[in-house]
C-alpha positions, 0 to 999 in steps of 0.5 A, a space after each residue: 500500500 505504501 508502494 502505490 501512495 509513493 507511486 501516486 505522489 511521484 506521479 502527481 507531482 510529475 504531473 503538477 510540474 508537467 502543468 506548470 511548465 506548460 501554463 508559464 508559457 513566457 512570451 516575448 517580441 524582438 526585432 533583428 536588423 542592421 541599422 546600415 544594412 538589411 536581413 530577412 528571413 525565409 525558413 525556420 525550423 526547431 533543433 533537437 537541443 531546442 533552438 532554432 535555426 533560421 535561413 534567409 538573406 542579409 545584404 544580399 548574400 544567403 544568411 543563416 543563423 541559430 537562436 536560443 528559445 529566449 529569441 538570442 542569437 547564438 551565431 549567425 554567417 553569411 554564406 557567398 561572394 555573389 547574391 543569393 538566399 536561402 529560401 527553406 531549410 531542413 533538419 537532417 536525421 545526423 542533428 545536422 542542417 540543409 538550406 537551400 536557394 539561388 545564387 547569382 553567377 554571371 556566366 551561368 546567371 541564377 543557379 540552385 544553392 544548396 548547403 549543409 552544416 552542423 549545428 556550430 554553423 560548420 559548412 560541411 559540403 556546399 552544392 550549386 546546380 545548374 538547370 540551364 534556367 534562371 532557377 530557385 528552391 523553395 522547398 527541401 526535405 529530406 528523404 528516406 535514404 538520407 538524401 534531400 528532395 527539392 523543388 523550386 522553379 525557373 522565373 515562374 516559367 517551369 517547375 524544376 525538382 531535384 533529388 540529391 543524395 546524402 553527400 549532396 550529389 545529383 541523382 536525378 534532375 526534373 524540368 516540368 511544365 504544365 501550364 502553357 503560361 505560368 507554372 510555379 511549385 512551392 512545396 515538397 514532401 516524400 510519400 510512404 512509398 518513396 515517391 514525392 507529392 508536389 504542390 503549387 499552381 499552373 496558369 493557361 492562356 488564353 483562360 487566364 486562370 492558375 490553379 493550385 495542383 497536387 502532383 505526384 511523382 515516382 522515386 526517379 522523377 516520372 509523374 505518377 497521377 496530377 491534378 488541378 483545381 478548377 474553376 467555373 469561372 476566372 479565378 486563381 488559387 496557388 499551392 503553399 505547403 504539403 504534408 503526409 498525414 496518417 490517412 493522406 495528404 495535407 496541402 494549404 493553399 489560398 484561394 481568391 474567392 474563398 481566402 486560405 484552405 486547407 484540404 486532406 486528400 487520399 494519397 491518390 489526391 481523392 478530397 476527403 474534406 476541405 476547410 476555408 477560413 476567411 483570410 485573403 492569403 496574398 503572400 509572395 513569390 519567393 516566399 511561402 508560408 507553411 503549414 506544420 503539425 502539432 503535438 495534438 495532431 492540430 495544424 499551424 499555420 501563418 499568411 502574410 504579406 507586406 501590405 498585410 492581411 497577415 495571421 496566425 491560425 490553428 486547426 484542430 485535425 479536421 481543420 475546424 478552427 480553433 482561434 486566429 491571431 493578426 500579427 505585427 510582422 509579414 508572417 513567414 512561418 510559425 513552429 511549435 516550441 517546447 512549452 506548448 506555445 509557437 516561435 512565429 518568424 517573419 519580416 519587415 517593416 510593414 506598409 501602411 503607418 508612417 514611424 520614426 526609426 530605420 526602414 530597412 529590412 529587419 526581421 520579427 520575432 513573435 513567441 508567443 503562448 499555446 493561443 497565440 498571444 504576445 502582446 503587443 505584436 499580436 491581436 485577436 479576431 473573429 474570422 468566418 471558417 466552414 467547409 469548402 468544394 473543391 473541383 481537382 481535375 486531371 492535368 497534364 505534366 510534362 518532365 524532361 531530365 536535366 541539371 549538373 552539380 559543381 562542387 564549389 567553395 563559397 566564403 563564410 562570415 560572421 553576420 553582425 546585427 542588432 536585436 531590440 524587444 518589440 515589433 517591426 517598424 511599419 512605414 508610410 502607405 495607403 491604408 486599403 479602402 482609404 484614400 488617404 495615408 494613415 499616421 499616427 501622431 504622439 505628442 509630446 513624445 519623449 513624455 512625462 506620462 501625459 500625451 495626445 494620440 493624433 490619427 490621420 486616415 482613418 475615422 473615430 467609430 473604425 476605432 476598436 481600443 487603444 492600450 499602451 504596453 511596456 516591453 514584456 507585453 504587459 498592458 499598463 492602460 487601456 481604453 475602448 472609448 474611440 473619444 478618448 483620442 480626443 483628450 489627452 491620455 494619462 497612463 499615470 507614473 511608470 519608470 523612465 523606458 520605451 513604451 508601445 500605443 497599440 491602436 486597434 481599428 476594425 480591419 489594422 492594428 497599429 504600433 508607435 512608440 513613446 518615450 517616457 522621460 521625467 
């Protein structure tokens, strides 16, 4: 008996501090940039030791870098001589990692880049492939037998995949055109029969219409079944991201007349069930958002774009939607993180409100907890979310055999950048359905605590709230009255510090900062 209430207490206080992992949830905001120079991210993906590595660009060379679950950054190198980026990456089964790009070279102009290193960002081979096209990777994983499947595409002309093997060599190369005007391929992933499922979009004049397809594709490259969505009237879609689930295939995609789906099919692309969720999903080329699985079997997954809608979702396992979260930043990708809560990448500085500070390229870092939230980069709303019919069709893909890889050496530097607490900077633009520019005024600024909200381009009843955030998130004052903009607003004695206006209206929300000094 003594035995079994021993067992209970251990359990139970394995249990309570199983909760209480799980319930501190801390969150976090941060900016990356050069205040001379530019960085953006791509591609983000957890490490076995519980960091992250993330890919993209700074100063136009290819940029990798790791950061700790505090949002530090440990290390981060540019790779090349020329232009280029790492566009996605992926872990590999040795804890080690691939990313994977263009590079520009003037005899041979864009080429497939792609490098592995280990997790102290030691370059452990380097591989550039020629297509004979101006080609990019968009998407790699790696494969059953160690090697790596990437696809990508030439200027949006043709669809281009590669398979490597485990040291990085070729082993097969693939052109394929579908479209008889654009054909874009965004995301990969290995079936359980050692083939590959391919999605993105095919575009057909004089129809004038692009259509998200699902392609799948033998061991060695030869298109096994395709097909497309189609339309009954002009409309496009494009494919993002696929993933094999139990039962079948994952693919998200957006859609113009319907916002962001998500749709499971058979592994022989039979529809089971499909979602919409109330988002225009704009994103753009050379920069797809993914989707990912969550440890209750859930999806995640972001849109985004510069001019904005950008959002964070979560579906349950039949894409029911869960909750949904705008974010301050162009949102990239959103990955689970050890306590439950989601590491969300992304780039900026958005368009729509003009700010003091630097414009440059800088990237966003939004932690935040098992909902979604992180003040003051985050916001909730109600979307609409149902079930959507989708007509795939059979199409026609053509493949022919082609590429070289070259083993060559590329110089590696330490990236030097600048990290701060907040939110992307948001800049100068036209705020959607109003002619004019949106601004937002705080006066005085440095201030002793009193101070007046002045806004431009948007009228008093699109107000929602307003609050003010200190740099952990924590709200120090908040209304819901849209008179309060005019008077001036007291948020009482808080320490000397940089603090954030966060106005909320009914389709933005906006960031400034304040300094207050007494």
């Amino acid at each position: 008996m003594k035995t079994i209430f021993r067992f209970y207490v251990v359990c139970l206080f394995l249990f309570q501090s199983t909760l209480a992992v799980y319930s501190q949830q801390p969150t976090f905001t941060k900016v990356i940039y050069d205040p001379s120079g530019s960085v953006q991210a791509y591609s983000m993906v957890k490490t076995m030791d519980q960091n992250y590595m993330i890919a993209g660009e700074k100063d136009n060379k290819a940029l990798v870098m790791k950061m700790d679950s505090s949002g530090t950054i440990l290390w981060s190198k540019t790779i090349g001589n020329t232009t280029g980026a790492f566009y996605t990456l992926t872990s590999t089964r040795d804890s080690c990692f691939v990313m994977a790009g263009f590079a520009y070279n003037p005899e041979i102009q864009v080429y497939f880049f792609c490098v592995k290193m280990n997790t102290n960002g030691d370059t452990l081979w380097t591989r550039t492939i020629n297509m004979g096209l101006n080609a990019k990777i968009f998407s790699l994983k790696q494969t059953l037998d160690n090697g790596f499947i990437l696809v990508g595409d030439s200027a949006q002309i043709k669809i281009v995949v590669v398979k490597l093997n485990a040291a990085g060599n070729l082993t097969w190369g693939k052109i394929i055109t579908g479209g008889n005007l654009m054909n874009y391929a965004y995301g990969v992933e290995q079936t359980p029969d050692s083939g590959y499922i391919v999605t993105g979009s095919v575009e057909n004049y004089p129809a004038d219409d692009a259509g998200m397809f699902l392609m799948k594709l033998t061991s060695t490259g030869s298109v096994s079944w395709s097909k497309r969505q189609v339309f009954t009237g002009q409309n496009y879609s494009i494919g993002y991201d696929v993933r094999i689930v139990p039962g079948g295939i994952i693919t998200y995609y957006a859609s113009q007349d319907s916002g962001l789906i998500v749709m499971k099919t058979d592994l022989s692309g039979n529809v089971l069930w499909s979602k919409y969720y109330d988002i225009l999903g704009t994103g753009s080329y050379n920069i797809s958002p993914k989707l990912h699985q969550t440890s209750d079997s859930g999806y995640i997954f972001v849109c985004g774009s510069p001019f904005g809608p950008n959002s964070m979702l979560k579906a349950d396992i039949n894409g029911t939607l869960l909750w949904h979260q705008d974010l301050v930043l162009n949102a990239i990708e959103a990955v689970e993180s050890g306590d439950r809560g989601y590491m969300v990448i992304g780039n900026g500085p958005l368009l729509g409100v003009i700010m003091t500070g630097t414009t440059n390229p800088q990237v966003g870092i939004i932690k935040t907890d098992s909902l979604g939230n992180s003040a003051p980069c985050t916001n909730t709303w109600s979307i609409t979310s149902g079930n959507y019919t989708v007509n795939l069709q059979a199409v026609t893909f053509t493949p022919v055999a082609g590429g070289s890889v070259s083993h060559m050496t590329f110089p590696v530097a330490n990236a030097i950048m600048t990290i701060d607490s907040g939110c992307v900077l948001q800049e100068g633009g036209i705020k959607e359905n109003n002619p004019d520019a949106m601004t937002i005024t705080v006066f005085p600024n440095p201030t002793d605590g009193v101070f007046r909200v002045t806004v431009n381009g948007t009228s008093s009843n699109e107000m929602k709230s307003v609050e003010v955030l200190n740099l952990l998130g924590e709200k120090i004052y908040g209304s819901n009255n849209p008179a309060i903009l005019l008077s001036p607003i007291d948020i009482g004695y808080v320490p000397d510090g940089i603090y954030y206006i966060k106005l909320v209206c009914r389709r933005n929300t906006y960031i400034q900062k304040v300094v207050v000094f007494h």
